[in-house]
C-alpha positions in Angstrom: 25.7 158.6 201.2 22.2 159.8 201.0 20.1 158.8 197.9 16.2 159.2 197.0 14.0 155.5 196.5 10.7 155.1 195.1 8.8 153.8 198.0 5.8 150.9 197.3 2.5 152.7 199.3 1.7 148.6 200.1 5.4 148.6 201.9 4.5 151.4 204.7 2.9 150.9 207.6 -0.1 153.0 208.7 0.5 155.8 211.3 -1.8 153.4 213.8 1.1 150.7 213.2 4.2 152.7 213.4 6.4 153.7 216.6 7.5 156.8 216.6 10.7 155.7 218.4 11.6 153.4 215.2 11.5 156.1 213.1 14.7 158.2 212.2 16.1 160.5 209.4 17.1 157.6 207.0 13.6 156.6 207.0 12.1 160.4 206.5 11.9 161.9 202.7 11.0 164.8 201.0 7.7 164.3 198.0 7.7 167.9 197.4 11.7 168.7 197.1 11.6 165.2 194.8 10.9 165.6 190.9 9.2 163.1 189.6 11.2 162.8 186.4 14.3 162.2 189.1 13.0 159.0 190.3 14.5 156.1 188.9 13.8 152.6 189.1 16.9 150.7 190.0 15.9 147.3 189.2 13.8 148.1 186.3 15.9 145.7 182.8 14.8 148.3 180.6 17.2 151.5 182.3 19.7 153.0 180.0 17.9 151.7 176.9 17.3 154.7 175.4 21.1 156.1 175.4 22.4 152.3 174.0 20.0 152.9 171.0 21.5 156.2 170.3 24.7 155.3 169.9 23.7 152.2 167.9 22.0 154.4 165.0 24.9 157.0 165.5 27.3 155.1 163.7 25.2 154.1 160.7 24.2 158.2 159.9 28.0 158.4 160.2 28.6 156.0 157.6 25.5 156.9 155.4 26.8 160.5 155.6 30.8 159.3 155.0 29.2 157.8 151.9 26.9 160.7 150.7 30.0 162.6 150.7 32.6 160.6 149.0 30.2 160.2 146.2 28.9 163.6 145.9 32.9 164.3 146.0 33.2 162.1 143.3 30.7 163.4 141.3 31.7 166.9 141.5 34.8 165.7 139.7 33.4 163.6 137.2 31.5 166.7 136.1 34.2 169.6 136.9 36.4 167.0 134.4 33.7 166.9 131.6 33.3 170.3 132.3 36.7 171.3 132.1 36.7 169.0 128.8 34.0 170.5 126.6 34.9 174.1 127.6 38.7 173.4 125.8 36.5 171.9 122.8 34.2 174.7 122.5 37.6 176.9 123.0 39.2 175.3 120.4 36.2 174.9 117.8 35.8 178.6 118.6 39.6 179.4 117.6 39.6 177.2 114.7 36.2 178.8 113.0 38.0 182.4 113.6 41.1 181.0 112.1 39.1 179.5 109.4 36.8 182.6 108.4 40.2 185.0 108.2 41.9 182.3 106.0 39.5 181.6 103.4 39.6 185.8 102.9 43.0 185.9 102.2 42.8 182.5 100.1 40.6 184.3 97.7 41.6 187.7 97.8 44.0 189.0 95.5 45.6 192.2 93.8 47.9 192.4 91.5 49.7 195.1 92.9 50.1 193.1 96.1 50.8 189.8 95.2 53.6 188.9 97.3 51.8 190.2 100.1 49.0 188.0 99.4 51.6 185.2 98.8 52.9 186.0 101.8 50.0 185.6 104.2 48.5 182.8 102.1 52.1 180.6 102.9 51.7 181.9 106.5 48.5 180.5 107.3 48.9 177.3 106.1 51.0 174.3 106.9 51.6 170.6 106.0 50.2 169.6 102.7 48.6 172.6 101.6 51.2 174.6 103.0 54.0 172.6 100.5 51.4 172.2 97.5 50.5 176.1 97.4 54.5 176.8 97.5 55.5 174.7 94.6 52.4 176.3 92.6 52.9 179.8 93.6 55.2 181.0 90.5 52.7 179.8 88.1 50.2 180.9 89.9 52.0 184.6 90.3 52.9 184.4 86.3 48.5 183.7 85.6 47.4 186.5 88.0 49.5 188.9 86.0 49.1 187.9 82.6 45.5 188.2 83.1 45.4 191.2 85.7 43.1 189.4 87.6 41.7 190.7 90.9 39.0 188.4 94.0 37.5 189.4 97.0 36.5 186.9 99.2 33.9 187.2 101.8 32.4 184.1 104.1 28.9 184.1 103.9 28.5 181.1 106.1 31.0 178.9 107.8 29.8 175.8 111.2 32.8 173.4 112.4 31.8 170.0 111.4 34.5 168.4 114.5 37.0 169.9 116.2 39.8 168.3 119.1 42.5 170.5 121.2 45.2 170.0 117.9 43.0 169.4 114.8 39.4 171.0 113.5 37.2 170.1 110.0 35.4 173.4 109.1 32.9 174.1 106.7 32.9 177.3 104.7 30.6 179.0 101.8 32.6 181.5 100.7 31.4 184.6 97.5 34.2 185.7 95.7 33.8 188.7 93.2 36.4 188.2 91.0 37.6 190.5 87.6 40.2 189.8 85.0 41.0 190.8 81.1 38.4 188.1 80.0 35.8 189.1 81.7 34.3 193.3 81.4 32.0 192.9 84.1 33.4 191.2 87.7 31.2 188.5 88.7 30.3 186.0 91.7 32.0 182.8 91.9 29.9 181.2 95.2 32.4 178.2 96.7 32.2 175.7 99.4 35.1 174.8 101.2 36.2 172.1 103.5 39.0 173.2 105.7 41.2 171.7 107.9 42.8 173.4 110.4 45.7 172.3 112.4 46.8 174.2 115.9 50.9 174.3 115.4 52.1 176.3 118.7 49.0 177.8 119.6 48.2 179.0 116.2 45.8 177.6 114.2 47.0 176.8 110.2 45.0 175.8 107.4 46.1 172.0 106.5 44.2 170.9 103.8 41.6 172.8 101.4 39.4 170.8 99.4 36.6 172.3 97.0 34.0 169.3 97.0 
């Protein structure tokens, strides 16, 4: 097997020295069909250095990069969680206030020529203890309405949630009702504030509690 050497200038002997019958082909090389970058020192410690260091960073990128990952993995669902949690919040706040607004109408809207309409949708909005209070009061309540042929119109004028959770929501409401009876000629503006507590019972939000403060 052939194989190209560096040669030391101070180990070869000057033409004047040298026997042309001791020379053969082993001894002959090429400079100009040898690259310089080719040539090697074979006893030189340092060889190979440069590869061993490569491999000795590689791993720690690896592991810096493994560890980049698993937290930006982790953080992606720590936020896609709290995410996922304050959009059903909002949701809910949002479906609560809508629920709210359309109750306190038909809470304070009344006809006398509808009344058990009104009843009606006034029982089916509500549940729990305002839901049982209004339906032991509602015959007295019918038997006033009538006597005095009295008449309200509600309308919300300005209503926020105060809190709100997937099953239960505190909402506040101002609320102008224009109300007309047999005591009074001319109908007037009763402005209320409500507090409101709405209660989600399958998917439906239900008014749970009404308070006047």
């Amino acid at each position: 097997m052939t194989g190209t050497y560096m040669i030391d200038r101070s180990d070869v002997e000057e033409p004047d020295d040298i026997d042309a019958g001791e020379l053969d082909d082993s001894d002959v090389y090429d400079a100009a069909d040898t690259d310089a970058g080719d040539w090697v020192d074979v006893d030189d410690p340092d060889a190979g250095i440069s590869a061993r260091g490569v491999t000795r960073w590689t791993w720690p990128v690896r592991l810096v990069t493994l560890a980049v990952v698993a937290v930006l993995g982790a953080l992606t669902g720590f936020f896609g969680w709290h995410y996922a949690r304050d959009h059903k919040a909002a949701a809910a706040a949002g479906a609560a206030l809508a629920a709210a607004d359309a109750y306190a109408v038909t809470l304070t809207s009344v006809d006398p020529d509808t009344l058990d309409a009104n009843f009606a949708a006034v029982l089916d909005g509500s549940t729990g203890e305002f839901h049982d209070m209004y339906a032991k009061s509602s015959d007295q309540l019918r038997k006033l309405l009538i006597d005095h042929k009295a008449t309200g119109h509600g309308v919300v004028v300005n209503s926020a949630v105060k809190s709100a959770g997937p099953d239960e929501a505190v909402v506040l409401l101002f609320v102008d009702q224009t109300v007309a009876n047999t005591e009074v000629r001319d109908p007037q503006v009763d402005h209320s504030r409500m507090v409101m507590t709405m209660r989600n019972v399958d998917g439906r939000w239900k008014a749970a509690k009404v308070e006047l403060p």
